[in-house]
TIPA-893154 format. One record per residue: x, y, z of N, C-alpha, C in turn; residue in one letter. Coordinates in steps of 0.2 Angstrom, whole numbers, padded with zeros to 4 digits, always signed. Atoms other than C-alpha are relative to their C-alpha. Layout:
% TIPA-893154
XYZXYZXYZA...
//
This chain:
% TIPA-893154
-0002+0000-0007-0177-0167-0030+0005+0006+0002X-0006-0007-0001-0162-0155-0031-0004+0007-0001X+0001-0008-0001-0173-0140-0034-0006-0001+0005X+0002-0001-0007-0184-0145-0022+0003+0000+0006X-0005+0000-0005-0168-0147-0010+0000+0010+0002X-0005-0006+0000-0163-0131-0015-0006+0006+0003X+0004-0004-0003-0181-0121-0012-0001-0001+0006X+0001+0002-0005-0183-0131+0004+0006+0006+0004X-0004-0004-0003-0165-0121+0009-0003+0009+0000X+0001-0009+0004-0171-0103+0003-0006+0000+0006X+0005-0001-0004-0187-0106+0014+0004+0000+0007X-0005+0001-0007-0177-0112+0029+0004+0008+0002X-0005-0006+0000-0164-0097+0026-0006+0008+0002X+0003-0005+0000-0178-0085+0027-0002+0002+0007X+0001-0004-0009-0180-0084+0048+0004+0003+0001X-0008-0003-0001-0162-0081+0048+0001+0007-0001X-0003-0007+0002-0161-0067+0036-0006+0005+0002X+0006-0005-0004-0177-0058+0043+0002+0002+0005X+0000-0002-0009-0171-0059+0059+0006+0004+0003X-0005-0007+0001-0155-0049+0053-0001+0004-0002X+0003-0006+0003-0165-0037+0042+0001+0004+0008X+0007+0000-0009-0177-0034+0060+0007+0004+0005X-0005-0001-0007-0161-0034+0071+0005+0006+0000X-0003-0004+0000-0150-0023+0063-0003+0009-0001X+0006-0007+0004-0165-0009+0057-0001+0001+0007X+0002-0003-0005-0171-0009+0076+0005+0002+0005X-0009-0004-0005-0153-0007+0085+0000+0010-0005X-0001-0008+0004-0152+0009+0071-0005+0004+0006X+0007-0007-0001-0169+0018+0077+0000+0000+0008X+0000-0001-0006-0164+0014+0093+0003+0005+0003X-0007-0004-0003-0148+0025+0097+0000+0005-0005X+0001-0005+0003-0153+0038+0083-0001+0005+0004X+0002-0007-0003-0155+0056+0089-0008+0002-0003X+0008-0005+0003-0172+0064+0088-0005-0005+0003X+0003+0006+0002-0181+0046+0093-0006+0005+0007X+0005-0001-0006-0198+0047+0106-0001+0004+0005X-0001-0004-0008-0190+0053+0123+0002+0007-0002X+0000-0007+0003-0183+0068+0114-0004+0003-0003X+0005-0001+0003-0196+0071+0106-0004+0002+0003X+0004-0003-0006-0207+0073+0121+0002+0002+0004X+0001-0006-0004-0196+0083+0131+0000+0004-0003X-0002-0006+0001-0194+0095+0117-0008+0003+0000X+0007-0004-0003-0214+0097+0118+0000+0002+0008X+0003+0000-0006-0214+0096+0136+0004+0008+0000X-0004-0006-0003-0201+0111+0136-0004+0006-0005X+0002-0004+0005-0211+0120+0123+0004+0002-0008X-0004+0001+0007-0199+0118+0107-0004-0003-0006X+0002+0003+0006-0207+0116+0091-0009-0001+0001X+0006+0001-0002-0224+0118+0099-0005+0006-0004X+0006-0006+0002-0230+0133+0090-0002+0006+0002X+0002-0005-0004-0232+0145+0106+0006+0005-0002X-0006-0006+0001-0218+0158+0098+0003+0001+0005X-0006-0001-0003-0210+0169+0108-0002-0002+0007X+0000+0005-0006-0218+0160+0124+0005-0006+0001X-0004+0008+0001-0209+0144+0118+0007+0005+0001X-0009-0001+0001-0192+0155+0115+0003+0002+0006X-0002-0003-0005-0194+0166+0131+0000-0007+0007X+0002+0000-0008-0199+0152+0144+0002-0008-0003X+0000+0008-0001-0191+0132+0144-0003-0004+0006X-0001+0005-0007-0196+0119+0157+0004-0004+0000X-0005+0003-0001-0182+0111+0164-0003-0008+0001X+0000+0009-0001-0182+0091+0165+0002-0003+0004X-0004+0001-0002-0177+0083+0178+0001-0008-0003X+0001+0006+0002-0171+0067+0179-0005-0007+0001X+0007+0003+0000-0184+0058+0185-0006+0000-0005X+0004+0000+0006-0194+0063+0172+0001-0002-0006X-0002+0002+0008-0184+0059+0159+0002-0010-0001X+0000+0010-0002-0184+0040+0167-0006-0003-0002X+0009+0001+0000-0203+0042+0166-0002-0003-0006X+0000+0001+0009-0200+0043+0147+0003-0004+0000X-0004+0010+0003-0189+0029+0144-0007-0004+0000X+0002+0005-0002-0198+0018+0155-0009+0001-0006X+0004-0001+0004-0213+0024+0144-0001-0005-0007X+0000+0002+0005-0209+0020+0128+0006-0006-0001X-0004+0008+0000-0199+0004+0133+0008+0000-0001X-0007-0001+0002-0182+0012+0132+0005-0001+0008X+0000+0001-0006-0179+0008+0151+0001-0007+0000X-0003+0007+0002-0176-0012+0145+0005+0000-0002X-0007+0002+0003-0161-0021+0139-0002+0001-0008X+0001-0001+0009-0160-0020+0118-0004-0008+0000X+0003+0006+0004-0163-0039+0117-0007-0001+0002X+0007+0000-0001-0179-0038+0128-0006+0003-0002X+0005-0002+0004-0188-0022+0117+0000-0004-0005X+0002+0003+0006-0184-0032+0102-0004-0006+0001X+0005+0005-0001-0191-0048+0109-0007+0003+0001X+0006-0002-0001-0207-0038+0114-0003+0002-0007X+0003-0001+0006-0208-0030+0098-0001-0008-0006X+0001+0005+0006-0206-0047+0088-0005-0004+0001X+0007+0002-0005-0219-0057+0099-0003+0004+0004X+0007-0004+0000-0228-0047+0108-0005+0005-0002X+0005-0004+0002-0234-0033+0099+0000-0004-0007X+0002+0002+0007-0234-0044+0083+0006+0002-0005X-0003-0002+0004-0220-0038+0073-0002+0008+0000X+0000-0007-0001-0224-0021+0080-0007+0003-0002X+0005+0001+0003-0242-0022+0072-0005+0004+0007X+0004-0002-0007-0250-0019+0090+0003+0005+0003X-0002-0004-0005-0240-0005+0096-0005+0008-0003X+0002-0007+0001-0247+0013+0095+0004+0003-0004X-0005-0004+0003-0240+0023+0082-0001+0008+0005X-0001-0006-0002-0232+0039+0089-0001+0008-0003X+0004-0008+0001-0238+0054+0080-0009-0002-0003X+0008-0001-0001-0256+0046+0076-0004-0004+0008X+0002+0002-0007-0263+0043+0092-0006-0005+0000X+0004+0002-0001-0275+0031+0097+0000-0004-0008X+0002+0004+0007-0271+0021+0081+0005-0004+0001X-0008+0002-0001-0258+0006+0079+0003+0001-0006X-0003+0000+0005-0247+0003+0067-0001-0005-0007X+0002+0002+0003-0256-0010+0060-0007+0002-0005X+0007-0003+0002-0274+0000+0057+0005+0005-0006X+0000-0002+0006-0264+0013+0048+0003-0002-0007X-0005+0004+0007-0253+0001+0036-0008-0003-0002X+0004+0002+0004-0271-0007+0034-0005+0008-0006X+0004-0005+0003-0279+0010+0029+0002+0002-0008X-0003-0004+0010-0267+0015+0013+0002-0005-0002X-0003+0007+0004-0265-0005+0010-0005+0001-0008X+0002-0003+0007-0278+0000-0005+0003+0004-0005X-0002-0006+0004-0272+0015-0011+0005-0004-0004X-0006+0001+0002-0253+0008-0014-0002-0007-0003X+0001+0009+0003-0262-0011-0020+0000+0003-0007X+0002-0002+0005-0270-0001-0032+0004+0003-0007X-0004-0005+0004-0255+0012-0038+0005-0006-0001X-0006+0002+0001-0243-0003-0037+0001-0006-0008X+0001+0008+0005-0250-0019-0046-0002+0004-0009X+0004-0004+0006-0258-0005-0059+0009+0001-0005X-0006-0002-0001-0240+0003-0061+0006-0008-0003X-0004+0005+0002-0231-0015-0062-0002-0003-0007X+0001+0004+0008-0242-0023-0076+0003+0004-0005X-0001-0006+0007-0242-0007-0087+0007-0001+0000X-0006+0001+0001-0225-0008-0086+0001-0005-0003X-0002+0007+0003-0222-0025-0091-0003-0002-0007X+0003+0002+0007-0236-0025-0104+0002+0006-0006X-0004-0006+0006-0226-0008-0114+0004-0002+0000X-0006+0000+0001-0211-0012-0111+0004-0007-0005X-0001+0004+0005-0208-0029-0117-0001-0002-0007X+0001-0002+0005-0216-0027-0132+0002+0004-0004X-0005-0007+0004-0207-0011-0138+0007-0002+0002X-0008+0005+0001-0191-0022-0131+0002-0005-0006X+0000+0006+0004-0195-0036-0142+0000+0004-0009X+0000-0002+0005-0199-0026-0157+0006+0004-0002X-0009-0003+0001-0182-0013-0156+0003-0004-0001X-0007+0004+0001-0172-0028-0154-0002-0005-0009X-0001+0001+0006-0179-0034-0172-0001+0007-0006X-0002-0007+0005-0178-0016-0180+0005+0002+0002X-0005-0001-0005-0161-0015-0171+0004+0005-0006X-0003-0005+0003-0151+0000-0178-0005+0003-0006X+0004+0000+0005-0167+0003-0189-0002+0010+0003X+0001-0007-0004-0175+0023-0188-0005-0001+0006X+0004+0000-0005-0187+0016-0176+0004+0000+0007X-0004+0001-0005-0174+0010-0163+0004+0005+0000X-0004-0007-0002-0165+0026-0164-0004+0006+0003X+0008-0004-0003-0182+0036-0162-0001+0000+0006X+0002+0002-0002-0187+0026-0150+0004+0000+0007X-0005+0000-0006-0171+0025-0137+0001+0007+0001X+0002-0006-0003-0172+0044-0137-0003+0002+0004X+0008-0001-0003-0189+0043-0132+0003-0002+0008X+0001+0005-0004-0185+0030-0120+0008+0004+0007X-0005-0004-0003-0168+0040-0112-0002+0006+0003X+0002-0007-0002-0176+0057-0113-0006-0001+0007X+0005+0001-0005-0191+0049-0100+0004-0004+0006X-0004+0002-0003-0177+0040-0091+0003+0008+0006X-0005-0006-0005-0165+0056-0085-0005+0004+0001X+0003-0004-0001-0181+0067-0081-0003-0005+0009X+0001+0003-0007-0183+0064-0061-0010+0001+0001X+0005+0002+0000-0198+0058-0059-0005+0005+0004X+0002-0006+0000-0203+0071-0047-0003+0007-0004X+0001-0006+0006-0200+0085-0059-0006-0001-0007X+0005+0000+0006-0209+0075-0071-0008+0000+0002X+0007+0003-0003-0224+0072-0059-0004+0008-0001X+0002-0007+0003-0224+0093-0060-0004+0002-0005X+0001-0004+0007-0223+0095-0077-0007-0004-0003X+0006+0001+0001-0238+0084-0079-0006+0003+0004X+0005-0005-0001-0247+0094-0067-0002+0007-0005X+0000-0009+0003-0245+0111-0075-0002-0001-0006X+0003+0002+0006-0248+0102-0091-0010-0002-0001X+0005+0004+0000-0264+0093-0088-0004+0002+0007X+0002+0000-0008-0270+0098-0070-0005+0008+0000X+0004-0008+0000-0277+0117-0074+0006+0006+0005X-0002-0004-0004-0262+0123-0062+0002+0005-0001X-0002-0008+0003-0255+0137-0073-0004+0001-0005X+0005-0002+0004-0267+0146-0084+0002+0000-0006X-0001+0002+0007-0268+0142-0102+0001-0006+0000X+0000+0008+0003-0266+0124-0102-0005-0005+0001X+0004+0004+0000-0277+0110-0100-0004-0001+0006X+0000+0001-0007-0287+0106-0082-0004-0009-0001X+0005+0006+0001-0292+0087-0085+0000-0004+0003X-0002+0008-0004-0285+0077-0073+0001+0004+0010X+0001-0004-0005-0286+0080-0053+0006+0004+0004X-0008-0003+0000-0271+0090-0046+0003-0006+0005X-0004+0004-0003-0271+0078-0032-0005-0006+0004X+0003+0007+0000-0278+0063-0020+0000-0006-0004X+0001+0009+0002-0285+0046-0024-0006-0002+0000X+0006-0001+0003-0304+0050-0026-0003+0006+0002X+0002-0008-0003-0314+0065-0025-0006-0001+0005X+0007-0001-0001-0327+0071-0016-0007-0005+0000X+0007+0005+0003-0343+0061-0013+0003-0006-0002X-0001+0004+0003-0335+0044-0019-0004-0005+0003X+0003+0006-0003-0343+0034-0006-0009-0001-0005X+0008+0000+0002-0359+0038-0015+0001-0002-0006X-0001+0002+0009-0352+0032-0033-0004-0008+0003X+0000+0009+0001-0357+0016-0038+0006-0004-0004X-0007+0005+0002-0345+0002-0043+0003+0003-0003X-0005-0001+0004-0341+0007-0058+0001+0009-0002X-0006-0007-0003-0339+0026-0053+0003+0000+0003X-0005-0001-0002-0329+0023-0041+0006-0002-0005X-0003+0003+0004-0320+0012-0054+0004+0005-0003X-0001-0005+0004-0320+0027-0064+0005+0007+0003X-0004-0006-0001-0313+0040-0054+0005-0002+0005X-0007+0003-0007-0300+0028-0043+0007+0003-0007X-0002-0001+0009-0296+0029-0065+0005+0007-0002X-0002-0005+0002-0295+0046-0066+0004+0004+0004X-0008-0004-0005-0283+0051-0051+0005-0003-0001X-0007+0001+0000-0272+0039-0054+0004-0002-0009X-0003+0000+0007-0267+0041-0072+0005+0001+0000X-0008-0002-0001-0253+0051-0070+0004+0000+0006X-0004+0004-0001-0246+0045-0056+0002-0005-0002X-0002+0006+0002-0247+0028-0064+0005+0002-0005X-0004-0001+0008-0239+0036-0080+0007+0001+0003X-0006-0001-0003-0224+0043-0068+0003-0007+0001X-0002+0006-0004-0222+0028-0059+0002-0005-0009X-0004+0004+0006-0220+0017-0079+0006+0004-0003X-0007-0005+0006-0207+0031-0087+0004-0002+0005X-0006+0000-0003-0197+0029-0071+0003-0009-0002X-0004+0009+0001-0194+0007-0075+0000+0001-0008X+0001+0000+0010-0196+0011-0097+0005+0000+0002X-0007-0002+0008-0177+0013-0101+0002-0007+0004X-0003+0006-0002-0172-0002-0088-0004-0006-0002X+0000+0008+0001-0185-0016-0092+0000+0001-0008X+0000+0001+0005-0186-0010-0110+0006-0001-0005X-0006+0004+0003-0168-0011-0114+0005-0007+0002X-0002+0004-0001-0166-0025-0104-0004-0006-0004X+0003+0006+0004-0177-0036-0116+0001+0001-0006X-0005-0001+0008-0170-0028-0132+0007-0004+0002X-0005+0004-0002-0152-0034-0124+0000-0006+0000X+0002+0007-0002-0159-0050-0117-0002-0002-0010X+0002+0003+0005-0167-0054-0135+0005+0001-0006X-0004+0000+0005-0153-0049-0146+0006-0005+0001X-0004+0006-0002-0141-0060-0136-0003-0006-0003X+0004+0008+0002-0153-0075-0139+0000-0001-0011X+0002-0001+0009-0155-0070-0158+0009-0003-0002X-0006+0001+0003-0135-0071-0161+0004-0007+0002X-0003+0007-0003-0133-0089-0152+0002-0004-0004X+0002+0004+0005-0129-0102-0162-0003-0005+0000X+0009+0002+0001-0146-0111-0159-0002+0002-0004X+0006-0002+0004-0155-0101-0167+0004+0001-0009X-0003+0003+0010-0141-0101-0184-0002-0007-0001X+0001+0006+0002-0145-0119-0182-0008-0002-0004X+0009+0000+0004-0164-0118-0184+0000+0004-0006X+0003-0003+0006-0162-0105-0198+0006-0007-0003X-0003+0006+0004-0149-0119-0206-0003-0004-0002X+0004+0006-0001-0161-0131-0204-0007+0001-0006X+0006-0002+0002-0173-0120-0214-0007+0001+0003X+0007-0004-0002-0185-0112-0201+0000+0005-0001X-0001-0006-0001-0190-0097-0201+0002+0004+0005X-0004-0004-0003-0184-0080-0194-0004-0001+0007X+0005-0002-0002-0201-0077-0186-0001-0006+0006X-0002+0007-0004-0200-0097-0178+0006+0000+0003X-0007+0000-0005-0182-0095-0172+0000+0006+0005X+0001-0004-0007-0189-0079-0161-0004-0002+0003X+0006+0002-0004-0203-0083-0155-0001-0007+0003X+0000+0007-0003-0202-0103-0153+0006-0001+0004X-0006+0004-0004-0185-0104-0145+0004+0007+0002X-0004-0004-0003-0175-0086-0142-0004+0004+0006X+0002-0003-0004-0189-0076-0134-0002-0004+0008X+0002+0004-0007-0193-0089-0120+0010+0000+0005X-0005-0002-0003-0173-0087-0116+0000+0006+0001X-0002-0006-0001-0173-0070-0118-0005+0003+0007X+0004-0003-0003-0187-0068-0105+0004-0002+0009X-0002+0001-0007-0175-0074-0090+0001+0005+0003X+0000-0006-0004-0168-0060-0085-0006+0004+0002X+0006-0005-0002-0184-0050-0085-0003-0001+0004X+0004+0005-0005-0191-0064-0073+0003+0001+0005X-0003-0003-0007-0180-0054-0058-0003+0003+0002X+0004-0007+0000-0192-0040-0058-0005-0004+0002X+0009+0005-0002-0208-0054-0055-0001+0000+0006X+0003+0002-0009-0206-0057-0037+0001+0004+0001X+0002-0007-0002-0206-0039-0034-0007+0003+0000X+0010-0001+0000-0226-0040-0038-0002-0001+0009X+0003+0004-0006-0226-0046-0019-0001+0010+0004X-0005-0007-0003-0216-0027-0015-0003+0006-0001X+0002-0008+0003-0225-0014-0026-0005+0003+0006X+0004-0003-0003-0238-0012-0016+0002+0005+0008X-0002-0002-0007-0230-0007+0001+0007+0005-0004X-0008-0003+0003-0214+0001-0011-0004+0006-0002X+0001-0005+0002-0223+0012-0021+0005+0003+0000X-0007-0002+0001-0213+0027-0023-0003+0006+0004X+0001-0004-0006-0212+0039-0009-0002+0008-0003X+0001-0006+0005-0210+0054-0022-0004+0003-0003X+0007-0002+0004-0224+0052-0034-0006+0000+0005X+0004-0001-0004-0234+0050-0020-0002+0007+0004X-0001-0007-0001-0228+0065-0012-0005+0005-0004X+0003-0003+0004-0232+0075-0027-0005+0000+0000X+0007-0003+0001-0248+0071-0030-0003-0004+0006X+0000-0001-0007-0251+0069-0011-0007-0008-0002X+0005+0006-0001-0259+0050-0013+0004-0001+0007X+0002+0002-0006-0262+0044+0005+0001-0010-0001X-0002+0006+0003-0252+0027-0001+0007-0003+0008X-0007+0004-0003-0237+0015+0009+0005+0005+0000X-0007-0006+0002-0223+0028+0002+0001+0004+0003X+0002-0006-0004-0230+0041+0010+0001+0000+0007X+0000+0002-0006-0234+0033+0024+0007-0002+0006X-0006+0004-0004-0215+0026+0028+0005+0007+0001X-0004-0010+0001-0209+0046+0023-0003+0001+0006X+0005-0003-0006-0219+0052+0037+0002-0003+0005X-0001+0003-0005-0215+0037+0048+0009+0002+0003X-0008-0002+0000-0195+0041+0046+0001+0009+0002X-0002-0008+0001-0197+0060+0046-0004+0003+0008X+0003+0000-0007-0208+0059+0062+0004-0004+0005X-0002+0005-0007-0198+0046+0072-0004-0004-0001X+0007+0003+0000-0214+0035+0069+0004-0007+0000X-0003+0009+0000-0205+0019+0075-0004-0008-0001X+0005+0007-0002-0217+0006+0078-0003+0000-0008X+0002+0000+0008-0225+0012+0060+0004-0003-0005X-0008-0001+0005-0208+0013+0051+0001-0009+0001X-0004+0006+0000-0203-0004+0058-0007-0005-0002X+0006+0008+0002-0222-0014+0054+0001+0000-0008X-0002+0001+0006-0218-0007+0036+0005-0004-0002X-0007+0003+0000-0199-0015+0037-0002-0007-0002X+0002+0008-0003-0207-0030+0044-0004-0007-0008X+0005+0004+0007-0219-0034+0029+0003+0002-0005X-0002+0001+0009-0210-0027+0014+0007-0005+0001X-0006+0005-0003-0193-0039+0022-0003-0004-0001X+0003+0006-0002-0206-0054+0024+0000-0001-0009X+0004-0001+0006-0214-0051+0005+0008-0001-0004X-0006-0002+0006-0196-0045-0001+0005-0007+0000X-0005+0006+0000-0188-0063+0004-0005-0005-0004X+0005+0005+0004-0205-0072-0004+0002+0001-0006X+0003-0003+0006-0205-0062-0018+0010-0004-0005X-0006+0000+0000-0186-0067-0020+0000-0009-0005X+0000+0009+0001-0190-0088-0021-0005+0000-0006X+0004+0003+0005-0204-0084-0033+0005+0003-0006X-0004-0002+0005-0191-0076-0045+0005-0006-0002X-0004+0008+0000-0182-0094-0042-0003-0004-0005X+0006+0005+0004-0197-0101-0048-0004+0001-0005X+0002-0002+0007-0201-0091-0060+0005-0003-0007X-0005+0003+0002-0185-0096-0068+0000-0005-0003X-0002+0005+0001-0187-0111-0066-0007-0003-0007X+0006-0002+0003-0206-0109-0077+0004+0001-0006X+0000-0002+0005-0198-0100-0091+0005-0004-0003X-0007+0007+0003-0182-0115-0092-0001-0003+0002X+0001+0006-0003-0186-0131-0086+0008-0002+0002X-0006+0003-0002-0167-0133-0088+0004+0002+0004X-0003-0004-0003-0162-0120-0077+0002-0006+0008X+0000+0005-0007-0154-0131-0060+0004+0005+0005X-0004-0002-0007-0148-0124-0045+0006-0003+0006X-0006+0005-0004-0131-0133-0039+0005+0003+0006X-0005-0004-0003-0120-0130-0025+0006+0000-0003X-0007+0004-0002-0103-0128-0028+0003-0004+0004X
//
């Protein structure tokens, strides 16, 4: 009953703190400079439009009636509380407005279009991560100061301080054909080639395979040194308890004192990163995407921010906020899966 009390409150708690994410993210994009209306008079004047030295030699003035025209256009002509109520209920959480630099699309078509891409790049991305890491966590924390753990925390530090960017490079140039001399086996860039419509199953299989390798590979070196030395940490703590001397006291083995009783403590911590599986997809990483110009969520929220793309910028807030508060109770409840005894009390 107490941990049912206590998921009941996190559920409850969850209208609230969305609807302070929501409130304080849309006041921001509100009163920022550069937003919609400026944006359209600096096309209307010819700024930023491309026409050279027409655009330098010749402005249209604005008057004020026109710049009312804009407000009331793009709903800046209302009170604050009343865009945001429109935006919360009427357009759906923003999902039905028109995004501002793709025309004739909402916000919801384009967040569904790169909803693949970034499923694809995230959930792939999260396992691998989890299925290297903890393994080569668990295994250093029993060769702990041995030559493997010292090899091996090199390894694991030297793919750590390389900015993931830089590294997304150095695997281009390495493996991509881009400087001459090295290798060309993987694509420079995208999410499938040419022609994919016409693969079958397990070609497309094969080449969603072969674009995203190396970003995937980016995306695990940037989490290797944080979850791998957090389960070496986590598991050497559990190893020097006095439990586990009891059970060697008692005459079990070493190999029964890890694996029956310290690795299932040690895997708590780790079980904070779980309800992130809800996030990846929409999180992705803006960067690696960048680099190797995958058409992912990452991309898409760069672009929505670097353009003014409100209504886009705020459908993505909306859903990685919603997900980021689920994902939160499932790490509750993860917890509670790996310790039965784990209880949640108030002070």
């Amino acid at each position: 009953m107490e941990r049912m009390a206590y998921f009941v409150r996190r559920i409850l708690l969850m209208g609230p703190t969305f609807i302070g994410i929501t409130v304080l993210c849309f006041a921001l994009i509100q009163f920022v400079p550069g937003g919609p209306v400026e944006q359209a008079i600096m096309k209307m004047k010819g700024i930023g439009s491309g026409e050279g030295a027409k655009a330098a030699g010749f402005a249209v003035s604005i008057s004020e009636e026109q710049r009312k025209a804009l407000e009331a256009h793009f709903g800046f002509d209302r009170p604050f509380y009343a865009r945001y109520w429109k935006w919360l209920v009427t357009d759906r959480l923003g999902m039905r407005m028109e995004s501002y630099k793709f025309p004739n699309k909402t916000a919801w078509q384009l967040i569904a279009e790169r909803f693949q891409v970034s499923l694809i790049f995230g959930i792939t991305g999260f396992v691998l991560s989890y299925l290297v890491c903890i393994p080569l966590g668990i295994y250093k924390a029993l060769k702990h100061q041995q030559a493997f753990d010292v090899i091996s925390s090199l390894v694991v530090f030297a793919g750590y301080a390389i900015p993931p960017f830089a590294f997304g490079m150095v695997l281009k140039m390495l493996f991509c054909g881009t400087v001459e001399g090295f290798w060309d086996l993987f694509p420079v860039a995208g999410f499938h080639s040419e022609g994919f419509e016409a693969l079958s199953a397990w070609g497309k299989a094969q080449d969603i395979a072969w674009h995203m390798a190396l970003p995937v590979l980016c995306y695990v070196i940037g989490n290797f040194a944080v979850l791998t030395l957090l389960m070496k940490n986590a598991l050497l703590e559990q190893i020097s308890k006095d439990y586990i001397r009891t059970v060697l006291a008692k005459g079990g083995s070493f190999s029964r004192a890890v694996w029956g009783h310290a690795f299932r403590n040690a895997l708590i911590p780790i079980a904070t990163g779980f309800g992130s599986i809800l996030t990846v997809m929409f999180a992705g990483s803006v960067i690696i995407e960048q680099v190797f110009e995958i058409p992912g969520m990452g991309r898409l929220s760069l672009e929505a921010v670097v353009g003014r793309d409100y209504p886009v910028f705020m459908g993505i807030l909306s859903l990685t906020s919603l997900l980021g508060l689920v994902g939160n109770i499932l790490s509750d409840f993860t917890y509670v899966l790996i310790d039965p005894r784990i209880h949640f009390r108030q002070n």
